[in-house]
VEXDREN-2710 file (C-alpha; in Angstrom, 1 decimal):
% VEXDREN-2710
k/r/px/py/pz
1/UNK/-22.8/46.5/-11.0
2/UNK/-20.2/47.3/-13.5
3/UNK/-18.3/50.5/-13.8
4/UNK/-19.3/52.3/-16.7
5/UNK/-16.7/52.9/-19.5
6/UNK/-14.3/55.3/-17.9
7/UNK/-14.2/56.3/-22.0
8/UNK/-17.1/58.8/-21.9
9/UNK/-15.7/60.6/-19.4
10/UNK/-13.2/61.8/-21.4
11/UNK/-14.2/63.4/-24.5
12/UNK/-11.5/65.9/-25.2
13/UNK/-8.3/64.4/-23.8
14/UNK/-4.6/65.6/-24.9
15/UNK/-1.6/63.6/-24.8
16/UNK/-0.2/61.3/-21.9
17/UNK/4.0/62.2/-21.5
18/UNK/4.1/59.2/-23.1
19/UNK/3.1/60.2/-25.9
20/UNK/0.1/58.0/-26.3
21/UNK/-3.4/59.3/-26.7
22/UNK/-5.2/58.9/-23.5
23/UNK/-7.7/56.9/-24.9
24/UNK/-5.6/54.1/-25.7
25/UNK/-3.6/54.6/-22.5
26/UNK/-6.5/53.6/-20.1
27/UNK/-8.0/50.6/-22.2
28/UNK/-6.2/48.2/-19.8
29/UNK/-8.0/49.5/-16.9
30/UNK/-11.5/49.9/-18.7
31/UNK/-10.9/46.2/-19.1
32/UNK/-10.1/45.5/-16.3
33/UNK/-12.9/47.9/-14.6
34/UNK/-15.3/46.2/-16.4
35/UNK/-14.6/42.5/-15.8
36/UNK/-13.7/43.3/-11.6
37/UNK/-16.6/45.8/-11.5
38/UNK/-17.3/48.1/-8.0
39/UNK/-16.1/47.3/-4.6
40/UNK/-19.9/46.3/-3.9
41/UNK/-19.6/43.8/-6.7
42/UNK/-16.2/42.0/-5.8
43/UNK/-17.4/41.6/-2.2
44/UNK/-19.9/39.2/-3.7
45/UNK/-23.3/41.1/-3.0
46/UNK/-26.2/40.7/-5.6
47/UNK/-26.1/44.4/-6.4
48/UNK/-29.1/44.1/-8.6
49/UNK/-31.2/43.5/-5.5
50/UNK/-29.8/46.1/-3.7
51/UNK/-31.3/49.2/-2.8
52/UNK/-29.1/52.1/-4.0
53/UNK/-26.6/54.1/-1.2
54/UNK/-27.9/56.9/0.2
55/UNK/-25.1/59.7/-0.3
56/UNK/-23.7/62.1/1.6
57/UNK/-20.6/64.8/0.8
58/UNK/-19.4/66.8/3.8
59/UNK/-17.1/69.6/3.1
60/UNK/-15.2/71.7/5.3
61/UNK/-14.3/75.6/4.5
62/UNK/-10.6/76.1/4.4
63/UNK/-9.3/73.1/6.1
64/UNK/-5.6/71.9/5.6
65/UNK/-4.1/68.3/4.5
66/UNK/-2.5/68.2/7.8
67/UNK/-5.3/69.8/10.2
68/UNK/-6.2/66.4/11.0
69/UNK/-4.9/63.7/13.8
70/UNK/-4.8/61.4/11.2
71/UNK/-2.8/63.1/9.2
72/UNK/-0.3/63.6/11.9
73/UNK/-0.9/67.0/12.9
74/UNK/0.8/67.1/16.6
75/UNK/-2.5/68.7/18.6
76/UNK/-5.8/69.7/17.1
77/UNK/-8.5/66.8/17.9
78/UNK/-10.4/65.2/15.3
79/UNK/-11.2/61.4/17.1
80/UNK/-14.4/61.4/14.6
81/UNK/-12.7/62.1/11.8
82/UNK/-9.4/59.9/13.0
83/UNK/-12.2/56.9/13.5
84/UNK/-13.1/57.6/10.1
85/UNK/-9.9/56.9/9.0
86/UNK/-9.6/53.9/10.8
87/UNK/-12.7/52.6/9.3
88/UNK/-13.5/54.1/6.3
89/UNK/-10.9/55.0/3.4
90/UNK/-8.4/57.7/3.0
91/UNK/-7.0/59.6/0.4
92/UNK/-3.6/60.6/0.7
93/UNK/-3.2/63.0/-2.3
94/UNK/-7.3/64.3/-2.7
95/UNK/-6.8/67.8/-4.2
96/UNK/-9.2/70.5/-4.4
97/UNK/-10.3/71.8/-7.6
98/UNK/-9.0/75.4/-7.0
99/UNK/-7.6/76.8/-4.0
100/UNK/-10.5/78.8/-2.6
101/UNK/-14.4/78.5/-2.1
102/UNK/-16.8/79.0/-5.0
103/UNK/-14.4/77.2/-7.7
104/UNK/-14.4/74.0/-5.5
105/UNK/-18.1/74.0/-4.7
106/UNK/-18.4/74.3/-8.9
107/UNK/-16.3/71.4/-9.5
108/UNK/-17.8/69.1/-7.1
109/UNK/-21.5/70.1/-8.3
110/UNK/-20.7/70.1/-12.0
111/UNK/-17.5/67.8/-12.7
112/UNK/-15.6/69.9/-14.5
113/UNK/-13.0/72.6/-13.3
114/UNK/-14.6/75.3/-12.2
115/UNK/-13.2/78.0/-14.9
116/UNK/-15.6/76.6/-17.5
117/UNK/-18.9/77.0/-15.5
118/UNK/-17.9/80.8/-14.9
119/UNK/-16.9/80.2/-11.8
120/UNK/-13.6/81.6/-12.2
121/UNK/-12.7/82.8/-8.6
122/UNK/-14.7/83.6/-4.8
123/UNK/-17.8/84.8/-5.1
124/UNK/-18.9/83.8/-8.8
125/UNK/-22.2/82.4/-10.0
126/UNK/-22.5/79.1/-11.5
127/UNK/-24.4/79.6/-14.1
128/UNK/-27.7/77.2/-14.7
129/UNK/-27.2/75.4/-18.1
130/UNK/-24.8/73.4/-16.1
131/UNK/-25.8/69.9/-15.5
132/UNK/-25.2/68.8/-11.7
133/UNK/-24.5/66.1/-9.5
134/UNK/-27.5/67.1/-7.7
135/UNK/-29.9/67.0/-10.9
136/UNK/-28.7/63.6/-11.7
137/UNK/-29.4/62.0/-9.1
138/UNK/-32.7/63.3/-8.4
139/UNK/-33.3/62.0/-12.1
140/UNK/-32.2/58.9/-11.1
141/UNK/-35.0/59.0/-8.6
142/UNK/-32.9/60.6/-5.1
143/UNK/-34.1/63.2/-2.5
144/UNK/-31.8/65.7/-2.4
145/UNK/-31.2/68.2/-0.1
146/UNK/-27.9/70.6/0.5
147/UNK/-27.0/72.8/3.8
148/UNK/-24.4/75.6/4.6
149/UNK/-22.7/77.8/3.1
150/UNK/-23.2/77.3/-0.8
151/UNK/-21.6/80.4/-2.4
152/UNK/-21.8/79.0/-5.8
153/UNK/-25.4/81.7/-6.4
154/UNK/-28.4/83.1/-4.9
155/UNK/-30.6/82.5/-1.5
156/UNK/-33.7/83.8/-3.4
157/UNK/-36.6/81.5/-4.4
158/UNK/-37.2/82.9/-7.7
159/UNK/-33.7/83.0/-9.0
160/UNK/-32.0/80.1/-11.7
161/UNK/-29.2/80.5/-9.7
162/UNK/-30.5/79.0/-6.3
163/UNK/-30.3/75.5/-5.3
164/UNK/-33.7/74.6/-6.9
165/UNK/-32.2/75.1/-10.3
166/UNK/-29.2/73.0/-9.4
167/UNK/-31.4/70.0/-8.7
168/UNK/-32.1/70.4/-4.8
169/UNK/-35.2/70.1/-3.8
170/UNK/-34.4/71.0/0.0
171/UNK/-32.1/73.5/1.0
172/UNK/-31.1/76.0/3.8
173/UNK/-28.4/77.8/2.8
174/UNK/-26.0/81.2/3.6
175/UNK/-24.4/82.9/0.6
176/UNK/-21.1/82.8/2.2
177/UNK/-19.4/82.1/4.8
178/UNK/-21.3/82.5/8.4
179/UNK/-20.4/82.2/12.2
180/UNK/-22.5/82.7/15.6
181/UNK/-26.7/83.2/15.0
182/UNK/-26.6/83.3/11.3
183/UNK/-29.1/84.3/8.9
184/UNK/-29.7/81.7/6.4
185/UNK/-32.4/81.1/3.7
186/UNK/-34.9/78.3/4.0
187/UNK/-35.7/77.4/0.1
188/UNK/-35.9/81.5/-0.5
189/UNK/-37.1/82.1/3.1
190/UNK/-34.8/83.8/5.4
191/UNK/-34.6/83.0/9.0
192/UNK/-32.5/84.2/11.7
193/UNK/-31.0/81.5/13.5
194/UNK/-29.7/81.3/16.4
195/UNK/-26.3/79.5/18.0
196/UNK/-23.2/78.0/16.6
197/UNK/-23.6/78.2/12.5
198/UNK/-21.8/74.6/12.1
199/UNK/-24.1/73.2/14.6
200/UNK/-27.5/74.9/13.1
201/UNK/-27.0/73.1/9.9
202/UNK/-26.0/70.3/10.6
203/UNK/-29.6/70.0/12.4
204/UNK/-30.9/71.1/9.6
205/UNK/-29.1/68.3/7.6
206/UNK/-30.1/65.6/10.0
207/UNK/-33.3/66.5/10.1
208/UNK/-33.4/66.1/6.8
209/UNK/-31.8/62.3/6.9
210/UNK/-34.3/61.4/9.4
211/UNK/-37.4/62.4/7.4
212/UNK/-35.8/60.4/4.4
213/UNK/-34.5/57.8/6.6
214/UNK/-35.6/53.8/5.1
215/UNK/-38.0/55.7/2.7
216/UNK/-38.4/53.7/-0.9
217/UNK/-36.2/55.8/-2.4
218/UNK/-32.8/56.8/-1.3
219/UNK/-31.5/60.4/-0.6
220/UNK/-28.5/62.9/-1.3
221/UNK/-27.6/65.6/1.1
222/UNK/-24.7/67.7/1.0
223/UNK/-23.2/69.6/4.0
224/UNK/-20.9/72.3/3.5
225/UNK/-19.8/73.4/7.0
226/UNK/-18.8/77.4/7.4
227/UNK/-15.7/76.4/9.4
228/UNK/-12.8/77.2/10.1
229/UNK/-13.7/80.4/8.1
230/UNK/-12.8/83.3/9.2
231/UNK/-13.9/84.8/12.1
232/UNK/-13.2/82.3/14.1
233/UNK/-15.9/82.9/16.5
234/UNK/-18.0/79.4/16.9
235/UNK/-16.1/77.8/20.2
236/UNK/-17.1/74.0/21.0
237/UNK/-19.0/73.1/23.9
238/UNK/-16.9/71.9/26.7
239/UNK/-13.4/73.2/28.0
240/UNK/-11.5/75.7/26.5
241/UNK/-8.9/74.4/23.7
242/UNK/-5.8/75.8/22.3
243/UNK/-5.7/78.6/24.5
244/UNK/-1.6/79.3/24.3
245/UNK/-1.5/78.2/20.5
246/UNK/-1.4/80.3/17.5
247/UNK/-4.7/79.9/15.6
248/UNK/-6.2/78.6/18.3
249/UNK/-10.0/80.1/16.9
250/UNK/-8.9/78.4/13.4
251/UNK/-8.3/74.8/15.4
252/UNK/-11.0/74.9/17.9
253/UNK/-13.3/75.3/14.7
254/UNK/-11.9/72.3/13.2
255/UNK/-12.8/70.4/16.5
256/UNK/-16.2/71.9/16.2
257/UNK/-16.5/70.6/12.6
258/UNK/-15.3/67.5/14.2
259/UNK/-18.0/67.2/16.4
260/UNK/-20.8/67.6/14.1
261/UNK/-19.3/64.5/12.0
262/UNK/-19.3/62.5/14.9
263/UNK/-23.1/64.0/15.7
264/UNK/-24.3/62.6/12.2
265/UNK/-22.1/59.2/12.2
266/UNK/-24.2/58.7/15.0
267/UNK/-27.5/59.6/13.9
268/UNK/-26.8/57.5/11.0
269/UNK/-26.3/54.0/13.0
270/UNK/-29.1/55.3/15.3
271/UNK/-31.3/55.3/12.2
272/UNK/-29.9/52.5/11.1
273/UNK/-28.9/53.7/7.8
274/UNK/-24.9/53.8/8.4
275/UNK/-24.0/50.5/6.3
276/UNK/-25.7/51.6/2.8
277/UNK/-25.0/55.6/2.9
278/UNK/-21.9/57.2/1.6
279/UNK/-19.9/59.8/3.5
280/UNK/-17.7/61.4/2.3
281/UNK/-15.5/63.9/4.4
282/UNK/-13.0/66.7/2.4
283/UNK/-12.6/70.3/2.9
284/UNK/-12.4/72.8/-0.2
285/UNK/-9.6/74.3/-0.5
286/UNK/-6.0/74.4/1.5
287/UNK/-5.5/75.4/4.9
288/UNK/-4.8/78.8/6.0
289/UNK/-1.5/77.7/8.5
290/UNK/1.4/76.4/5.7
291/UNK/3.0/74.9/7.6
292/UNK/0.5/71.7/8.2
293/UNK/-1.0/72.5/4.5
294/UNK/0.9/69.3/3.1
295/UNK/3.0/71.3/0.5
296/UNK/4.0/74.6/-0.6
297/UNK/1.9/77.3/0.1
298/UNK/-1.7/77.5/1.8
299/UNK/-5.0/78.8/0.3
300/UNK/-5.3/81.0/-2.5
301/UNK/-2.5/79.4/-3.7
302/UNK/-2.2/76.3/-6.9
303/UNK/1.2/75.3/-5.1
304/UNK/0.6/72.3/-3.4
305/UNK/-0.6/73.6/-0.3
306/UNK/-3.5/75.3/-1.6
307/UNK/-4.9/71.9/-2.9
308/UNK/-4.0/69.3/-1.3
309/UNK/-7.0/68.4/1.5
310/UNK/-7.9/66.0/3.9
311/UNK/-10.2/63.4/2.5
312/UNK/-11.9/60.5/3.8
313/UNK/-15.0/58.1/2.9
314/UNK/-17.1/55.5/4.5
315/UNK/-19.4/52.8/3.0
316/UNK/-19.6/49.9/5.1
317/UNK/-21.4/48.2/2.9
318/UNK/-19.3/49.0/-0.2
319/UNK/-16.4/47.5/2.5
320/UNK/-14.6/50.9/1.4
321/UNK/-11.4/50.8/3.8
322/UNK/-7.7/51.3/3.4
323/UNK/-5.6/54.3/1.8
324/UNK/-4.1/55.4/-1.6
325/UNK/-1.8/58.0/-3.0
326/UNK/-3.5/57.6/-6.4
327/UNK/-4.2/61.7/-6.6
328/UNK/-8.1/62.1/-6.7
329/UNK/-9.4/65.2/-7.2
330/UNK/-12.6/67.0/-6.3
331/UNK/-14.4/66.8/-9.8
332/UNK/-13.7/63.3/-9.4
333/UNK/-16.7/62.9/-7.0
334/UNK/-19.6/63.6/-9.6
335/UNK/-19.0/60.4/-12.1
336/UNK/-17.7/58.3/-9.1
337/UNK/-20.5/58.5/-7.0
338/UNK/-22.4/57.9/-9.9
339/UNK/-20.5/54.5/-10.2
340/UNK/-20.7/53.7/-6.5
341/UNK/-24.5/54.2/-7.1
342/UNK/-24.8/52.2/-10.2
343/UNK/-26.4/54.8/-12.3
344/UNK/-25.9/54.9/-16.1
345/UNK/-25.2/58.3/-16.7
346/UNK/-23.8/60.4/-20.5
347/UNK/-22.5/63.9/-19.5
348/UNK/-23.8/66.9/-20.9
349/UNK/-20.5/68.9/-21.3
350/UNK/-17.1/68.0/-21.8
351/UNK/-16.2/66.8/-17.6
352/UNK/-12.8/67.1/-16.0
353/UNK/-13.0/64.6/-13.6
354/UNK/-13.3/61.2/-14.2
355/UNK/-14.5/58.0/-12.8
356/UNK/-12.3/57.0/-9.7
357/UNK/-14.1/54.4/-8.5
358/UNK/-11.2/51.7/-8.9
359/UNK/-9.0/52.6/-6.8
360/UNK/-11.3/51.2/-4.1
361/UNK/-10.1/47.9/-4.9
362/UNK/-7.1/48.4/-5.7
363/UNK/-7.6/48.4/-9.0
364/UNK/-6.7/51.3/-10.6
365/UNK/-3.3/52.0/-8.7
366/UNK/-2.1/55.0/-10.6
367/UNK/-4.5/57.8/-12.2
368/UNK/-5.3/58.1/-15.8
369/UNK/-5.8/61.3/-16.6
370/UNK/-3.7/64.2/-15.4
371/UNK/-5.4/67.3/-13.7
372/UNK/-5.4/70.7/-14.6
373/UNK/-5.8/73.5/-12.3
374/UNK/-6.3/77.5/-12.9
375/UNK/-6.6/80.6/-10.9
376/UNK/-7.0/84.5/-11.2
377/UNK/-8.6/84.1/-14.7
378/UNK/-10.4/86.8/-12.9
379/UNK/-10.9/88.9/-9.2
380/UNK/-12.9/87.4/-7.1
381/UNK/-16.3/89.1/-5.8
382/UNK/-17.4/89.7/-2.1
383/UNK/-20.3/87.9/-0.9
384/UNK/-21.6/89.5/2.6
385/UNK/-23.4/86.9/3.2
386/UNK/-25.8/87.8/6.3
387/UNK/-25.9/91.7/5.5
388/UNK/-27.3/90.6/2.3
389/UNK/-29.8/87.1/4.0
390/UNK/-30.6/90.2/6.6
391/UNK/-31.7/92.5/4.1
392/UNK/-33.6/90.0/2.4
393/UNK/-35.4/89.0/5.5
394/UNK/-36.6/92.4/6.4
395/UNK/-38.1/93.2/2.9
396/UNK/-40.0/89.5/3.5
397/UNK/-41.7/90.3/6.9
398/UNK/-42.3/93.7/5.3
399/UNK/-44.1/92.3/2.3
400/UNK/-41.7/94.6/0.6
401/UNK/-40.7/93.8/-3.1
402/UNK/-37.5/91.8/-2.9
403/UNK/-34.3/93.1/-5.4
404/UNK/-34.1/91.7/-8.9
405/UNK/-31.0/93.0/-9.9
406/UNK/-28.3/90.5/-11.3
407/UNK/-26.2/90.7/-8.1
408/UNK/-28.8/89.3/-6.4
409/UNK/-30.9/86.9/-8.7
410/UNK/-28.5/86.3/-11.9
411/UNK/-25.6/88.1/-11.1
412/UNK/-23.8/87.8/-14.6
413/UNK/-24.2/84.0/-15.8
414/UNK/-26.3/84.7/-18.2
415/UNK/-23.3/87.0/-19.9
416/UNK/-21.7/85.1/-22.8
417/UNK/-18.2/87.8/-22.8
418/UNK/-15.7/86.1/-25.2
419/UNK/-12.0/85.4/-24.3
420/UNK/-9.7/85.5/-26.7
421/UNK/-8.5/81.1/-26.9
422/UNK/-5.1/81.8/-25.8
423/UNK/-5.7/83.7/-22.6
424/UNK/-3.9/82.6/-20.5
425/UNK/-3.7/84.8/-17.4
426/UNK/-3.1/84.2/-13.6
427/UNK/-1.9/80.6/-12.6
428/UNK/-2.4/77.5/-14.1
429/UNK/-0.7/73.9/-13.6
430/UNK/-0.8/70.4/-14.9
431/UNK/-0.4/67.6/-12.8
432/UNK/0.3/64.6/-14.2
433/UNK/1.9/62.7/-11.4
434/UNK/4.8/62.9/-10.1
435/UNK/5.1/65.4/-12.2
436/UNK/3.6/69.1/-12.5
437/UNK/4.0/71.9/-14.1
438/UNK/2.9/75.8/-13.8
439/UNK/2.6/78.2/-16.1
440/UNK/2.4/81.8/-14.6
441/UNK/0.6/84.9/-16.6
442/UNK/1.0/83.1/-19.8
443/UNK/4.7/83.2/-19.8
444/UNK/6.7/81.7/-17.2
445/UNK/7.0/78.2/-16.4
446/UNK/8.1/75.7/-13.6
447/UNK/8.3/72.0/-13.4
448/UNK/9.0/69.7/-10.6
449/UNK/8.9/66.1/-9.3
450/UNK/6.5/65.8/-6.5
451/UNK/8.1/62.4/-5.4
452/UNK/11.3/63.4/-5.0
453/UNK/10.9/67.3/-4.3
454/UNK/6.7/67.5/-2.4
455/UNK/7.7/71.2/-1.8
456/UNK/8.1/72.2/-5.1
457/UNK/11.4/74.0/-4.4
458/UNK/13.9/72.4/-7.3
459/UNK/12.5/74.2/-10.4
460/UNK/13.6/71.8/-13.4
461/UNK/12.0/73.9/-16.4
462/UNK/15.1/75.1/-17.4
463/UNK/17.1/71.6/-17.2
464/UNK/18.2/70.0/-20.3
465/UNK/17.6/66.5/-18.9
466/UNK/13.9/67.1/-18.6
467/UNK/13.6/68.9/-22.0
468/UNK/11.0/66.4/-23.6
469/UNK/9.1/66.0/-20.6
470/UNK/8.8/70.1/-20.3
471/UNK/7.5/69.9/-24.1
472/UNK/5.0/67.2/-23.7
473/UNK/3.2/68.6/-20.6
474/UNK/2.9/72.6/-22.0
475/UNK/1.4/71.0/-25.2
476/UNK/-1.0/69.6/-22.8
477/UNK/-1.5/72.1/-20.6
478/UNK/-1.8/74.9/-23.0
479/UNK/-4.3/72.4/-25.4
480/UNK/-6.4/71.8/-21.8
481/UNK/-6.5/75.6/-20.9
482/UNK/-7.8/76.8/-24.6
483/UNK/-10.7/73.7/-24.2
484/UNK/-11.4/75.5/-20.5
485/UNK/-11.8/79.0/-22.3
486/UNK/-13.9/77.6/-25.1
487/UNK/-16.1/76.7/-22.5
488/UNK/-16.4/79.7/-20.4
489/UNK/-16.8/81.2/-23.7
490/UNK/-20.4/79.2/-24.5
491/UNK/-19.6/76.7/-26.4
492/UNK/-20.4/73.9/-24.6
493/UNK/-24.1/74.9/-24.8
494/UNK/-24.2/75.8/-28.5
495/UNK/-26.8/72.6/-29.2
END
């Protein structure tokens, strides 16, 4: 297997700070990518004859960089996660798309930041013309099933905006976050469930992987866990944890979470599957304590500390293991899986991630592409998620006609409202490491060096010394966030 050309990824690409156009910039490294080829193909195997990973991406809700024992944090227990680690391959800088829910989901689904797929904030519908991860590879001939909370559209069975129409052909979902005896919708069929919402799933998930288990053709499942959402009220089995800390519901639902990965680590060597499936572990957004989110700030927040999360892979038979600081960012995971899976693949729509499969191998040891990052375009939108699945579920054993409005079954994706280019409201940044710059409502600006200052307190806008570098990255910045409103605006589906 060979990667493919990191080149189509990136259709629309400004400036590097050196000046160069990004297309020349990474020729050394398509070269290079192409001649070394995937970690599969440098460890020797005949990947030809090869059946194809299975994949699966595990997501937390609301998890920090440093909510983790292998990131150091001084008591919460994660030993599956930490065993991951150990075994598997971590990311020291993995960012999250945006720094809350639905914007992060969008990315990983679609590749692209989540401002262009409508998902501007919480909430959101993605709307169906995109193309995602999830269609893809059941093109390329994958099951594919997704679980938990989704929060990217709707739970009803005859709406483009369930997980049907974004290329799932199982699901059981909720709308939003959920907690204790949720409701949840079984591929537009709701169902009161009952025990710990992390735990429910995560059955559901596995059983799932064992139905598809050694079948001919491989599977994708994605697991997004509620927790450590907000309220705090799932509590693992066994002896009470964290009683005298503060947070102690937030970190005994990160233990929970932890749990379940070690539940499904285990099912997969059980089934004997482990060595050619994918996991891949990484939470959506940053923490809610700041002080272990791994930079400024926490959630809700484009300081570092709302998107900088805990990230970790395993592919024993990929021999994935070892750690970079090469930044990797959530819309990242669409064209790299595709590489890991050797599928030849042309994108629809202009993608913001790109293909990040080198850095495996060591490879690719700095990124090529910087990122972008925007939030409050616009308010967010509350998603009750089992007041709504509850509703739903009465009308069904009722045989009473469903709702059909658009906050139910389209909400407002198939709106076309056109921003004027230049918007530029809320908070936006460009990180093109080590350094990044924000750009606040348009108007004000700040620029640091994440090497030498991580906590983004020395603003260096205003310094003379810096005054090309300031120039360079607004061009860029400003010429990626007109291309990201262009594409909220339609035009990306105009053939």
């Amino acid at each position: 297997m060979l990667f493919p050309a990191p080149i189509r990824f990136l259709q629309w690409l400004p400036l590097r700070s050196n000046g160069l156009p990004w297309h020349l910039s990474i020729v050394s490294w398509t070269l290079i990518a192409l001649v070394v080829g995937s970690p599969a193909a440098a460890s020797g195997q005949n990947v030809a004859d090869d059946k194809r990973p299975n994949i699966i991406l595990v997501m937390a809700d609301d998890q920090g960089w440093g909510d983790v024992g292998y990131n150091g944090h001084p008591f919460v227990k994660t030993p599956h996660l930490d065993e991951m680690s150990r075994q598997g391959f971590v990311f020291d800088r993995f960012y999250a798309s945006a720094p809350v829910c639905s914007p992060t989901r969008a990315s990983v689904m679609t590749g692209r930041t989540p401002i262009r797929t409508k998902v501007t904030n919480h909430g959101r519908y993605m709307r169906p013309q995109e193309e995602t991860i999830g269609e893809a590879l059941k093109g390329a001939g994958y099951s594919t099933g997704i679980f938990g909370k989704v929060h990217l559209g709707s739970g009803q069975s005859d709406s483009p905006c369930n997980p049907s129409g974004m290329g799932f052909d199982e699901w059981v979902i909720g709308l939003n976050f959920f907690d204790n005896d949720p409701w949840m919708s079984r591929n537009g069929k709701v169902e009161r469930r009952t025990g710990r919402g992390t735990e429910v799933l995560m059955a559901d998930a596995i059983e799932f992987v064992r139905r598809h288990a050694n079948q001919s053709q491989p599977f994708f499942a994605v697991i997004w866990f509620p927790s450590p959402h907000d309220p705090h009220q799932e509590v693992p089995p066994g002896p009470p944890l964290y009683t005298e800390k503060k947070n102690a519901g937030y970190y005994r639902e990160i233990t929970l979470l932890d749990q379940e990965i070690g539940r499904l680590r285990r099912e997969l060597r059980t089934l004997g599957i482990r060595d050619n499936t994918i996991l891949w572990y990484s939470s959506d957004n940053g923490g809610l304590v700041q002080e272990t989110s791994g930079g400024r700030a926490k959630k809700g927040s484009i300081y570092e500390g709302g998107l900088r999360v805990p990230s970790v892979v395993e592919w024993p038979q990929g021999r994935l293991k070892g750690r970079t600081s090469v930044p990797v960012m959530s819309s990242d995971l669409f064209p790299t899986l595709l590489t890991l899976a050797n599928i030849e693949w042309q994108p629809k729509h202009p993608l913001d991630g790109i293909d990040m499969a080198g850095v495996f191998d060591g490879q690719l040891k700095e990124r090529p592409k910087p990122m972008g990052f925007w939030h409050l375009f616009q308010a967010g939108q509350a998603t009750w998620s089992d007041r709504i699945l509850k509703e739903i579920m009465e009308k069904q054993e009722n045989q009473v006609p469903l709702p059909h409005n658009p906050a139910r079954v389209e909400k407002d994706v198939y709106d076309f409202p056109q921003f004027a280019e230049a918007t530029a409201k809320g908070h936006a940044a460009w990180n093109d490491w080590p350094w990044k710059l924000h750009r606040i409502d348009g108007q004000r600006y700040e620029l640091y060096n994440l090497e030498k200052d991580p906590m983004e307190s020395n603003d260096l806008a205003a310094d003379p010394r810096y005054r090309e570098q300031f120039s360079i990255m607004s061009a860029a910045l400003d010429a990626w966030m007109r291309s990201v409103v262009r594409s909220l605006n339609g035009e990306d589906y105009s053939d």
